[in-house]
C-alpha positions as CSV (number, residue, x, y, z in Angstrom):
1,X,102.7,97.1,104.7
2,X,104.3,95.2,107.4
3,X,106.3,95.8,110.2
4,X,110.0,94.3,110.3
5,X,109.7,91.4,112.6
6,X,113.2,90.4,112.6
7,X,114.2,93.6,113.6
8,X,116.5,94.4,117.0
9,X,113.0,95.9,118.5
10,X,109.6,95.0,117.8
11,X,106.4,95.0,119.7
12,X,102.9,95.1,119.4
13,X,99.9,96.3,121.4
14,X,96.4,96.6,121.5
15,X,93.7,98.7,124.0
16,X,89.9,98.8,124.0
17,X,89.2,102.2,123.8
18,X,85.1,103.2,124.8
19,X,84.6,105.0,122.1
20,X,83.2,105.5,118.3
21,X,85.7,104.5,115.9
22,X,85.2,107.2,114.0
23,X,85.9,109.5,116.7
24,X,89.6,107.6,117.7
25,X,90.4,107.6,113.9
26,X,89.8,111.2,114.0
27,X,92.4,112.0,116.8
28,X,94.7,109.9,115.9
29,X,94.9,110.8,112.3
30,X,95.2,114.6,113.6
31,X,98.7,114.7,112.9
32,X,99.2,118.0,113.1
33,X,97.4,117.9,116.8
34,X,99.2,115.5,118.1
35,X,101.5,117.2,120.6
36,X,98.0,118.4,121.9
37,X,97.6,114.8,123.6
38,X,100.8,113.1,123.2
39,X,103.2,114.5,125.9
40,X,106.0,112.9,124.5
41,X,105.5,115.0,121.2
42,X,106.6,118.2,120.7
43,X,105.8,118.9,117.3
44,X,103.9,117.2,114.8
45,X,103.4,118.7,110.7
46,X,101.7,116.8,108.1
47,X,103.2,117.8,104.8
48,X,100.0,117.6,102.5
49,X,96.6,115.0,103.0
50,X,96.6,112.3,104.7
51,X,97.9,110.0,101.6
52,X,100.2,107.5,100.5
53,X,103.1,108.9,100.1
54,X,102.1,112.5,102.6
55,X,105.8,113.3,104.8
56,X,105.1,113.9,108.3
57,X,107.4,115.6,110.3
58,X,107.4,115.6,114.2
59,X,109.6,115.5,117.1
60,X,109.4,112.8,119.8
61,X,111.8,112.5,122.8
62,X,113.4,115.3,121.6
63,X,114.8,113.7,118.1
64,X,113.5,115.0,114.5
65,X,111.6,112.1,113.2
66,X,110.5,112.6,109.3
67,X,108.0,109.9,108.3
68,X,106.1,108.9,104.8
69,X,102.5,107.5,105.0
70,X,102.9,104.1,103.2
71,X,99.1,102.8,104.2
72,X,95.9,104.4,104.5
73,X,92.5,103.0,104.7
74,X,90.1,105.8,106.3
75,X,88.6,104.6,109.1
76,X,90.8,100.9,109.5
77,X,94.4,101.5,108.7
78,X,97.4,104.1,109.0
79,X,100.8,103.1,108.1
80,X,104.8,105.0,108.0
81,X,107.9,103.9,107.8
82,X,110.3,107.1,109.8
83,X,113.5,107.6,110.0
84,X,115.9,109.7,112.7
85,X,119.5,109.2,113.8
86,X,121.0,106.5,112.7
87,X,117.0,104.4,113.0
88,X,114.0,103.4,110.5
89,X,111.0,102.3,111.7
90,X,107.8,101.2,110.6
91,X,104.5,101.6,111.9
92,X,101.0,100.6,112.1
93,X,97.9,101.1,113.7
94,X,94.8,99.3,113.1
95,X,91.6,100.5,114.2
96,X,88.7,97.5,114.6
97,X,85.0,98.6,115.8
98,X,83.7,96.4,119.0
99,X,80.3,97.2,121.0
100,X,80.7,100.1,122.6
101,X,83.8,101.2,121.2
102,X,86.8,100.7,119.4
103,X,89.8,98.4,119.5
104,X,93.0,100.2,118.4
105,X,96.0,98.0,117.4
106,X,99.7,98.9,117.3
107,X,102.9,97.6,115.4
108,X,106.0,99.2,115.2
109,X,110.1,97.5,114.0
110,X,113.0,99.7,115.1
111,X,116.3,99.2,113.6
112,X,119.6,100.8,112.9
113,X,122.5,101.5,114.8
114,X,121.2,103.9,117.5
115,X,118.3,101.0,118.3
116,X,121.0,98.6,118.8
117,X,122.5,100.8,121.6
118,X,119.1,101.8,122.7
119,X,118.0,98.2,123.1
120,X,121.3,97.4,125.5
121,X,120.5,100.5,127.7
122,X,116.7,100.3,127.2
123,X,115.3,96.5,126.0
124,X,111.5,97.8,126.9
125,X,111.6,101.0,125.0
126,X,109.4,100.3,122.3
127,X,107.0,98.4,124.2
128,X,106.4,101.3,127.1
129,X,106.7,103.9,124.2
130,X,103.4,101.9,122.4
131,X,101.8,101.7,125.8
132,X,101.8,104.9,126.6
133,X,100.6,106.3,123.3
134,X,98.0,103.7,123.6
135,X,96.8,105.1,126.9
136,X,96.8,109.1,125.9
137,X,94.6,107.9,122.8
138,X,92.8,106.1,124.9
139,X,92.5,109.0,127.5
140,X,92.1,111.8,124.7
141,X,89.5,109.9,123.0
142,X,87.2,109.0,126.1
143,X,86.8,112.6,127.6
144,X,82.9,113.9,128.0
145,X,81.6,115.8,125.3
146,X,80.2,119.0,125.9
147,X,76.4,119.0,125.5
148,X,74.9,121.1,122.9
């Protein structure tokens, strides 16, 4: 799967995240947990196993967003396409392990006709909506661990 890099908004981003990658694959294949860390999600369900071909269903920004998993390989790779008023995206994270931690790297293409008038009244949409989701994983996935 690939993103749509001809599409009216694209963007990609990356974030070292000082953590196991096994761990940040954890939370952010959570689906269902998602609005738990994400403040920008309300609701997040994840209609079967984490599979090609599983719907997700969540709300962001106050739009229904329904999604289908097109890529996973545990531990490296998640993948949807998602579609919601008048857009279709495409999405993909790729998770790398560094020394002490994990790099975790992000790709999304919007199109449609509601990103073509979200692009003229917001150009940097996609890239601050990638940052911040970024940072929350990054924040989520850093916190101490209790001690046993």
């Amino acid at each position: 799967m690939e993103i749509d890099r001809q599409a009216p908004l694209v963007a990609k981003k990356q974030i070292f995240i000082e953590a196991p990658l096994q761990s940040v694959w954890n939370i952010q294949t959570d689906i269902n947990n998602w609005s738990r860390w994400q403040p920008g999600i309300t609701a997040s369900k994840l209609d079967g196993p984490l599979a090609v071909g599983s719907v997700l269903r969540w709300k962001s920004g106050g739009l229904n967003v329904t999604s289908t998993i097109q890529v996973v390989v545990p531990g490296q790779v998640i993948g949807w396409t998602g579609r919601s008023l008048g857009a279709h995206a495409k999405h993909i994270w790729t998770l790398t392990p560094q020394n002490n931690g994990t790099l975790v790297t992000t790709e999304e293409s919007m199109q449609g006709w509601s990103i073509q008038m979200l692009k003229l009244v917001s150009p940097r949409f996609l890239d601050n909506s990638l940052y911040a989701w970024l940072q929350n994983l990054k924040t989520k996935a850093e916190l101490p661990r209790p001690s046993l």
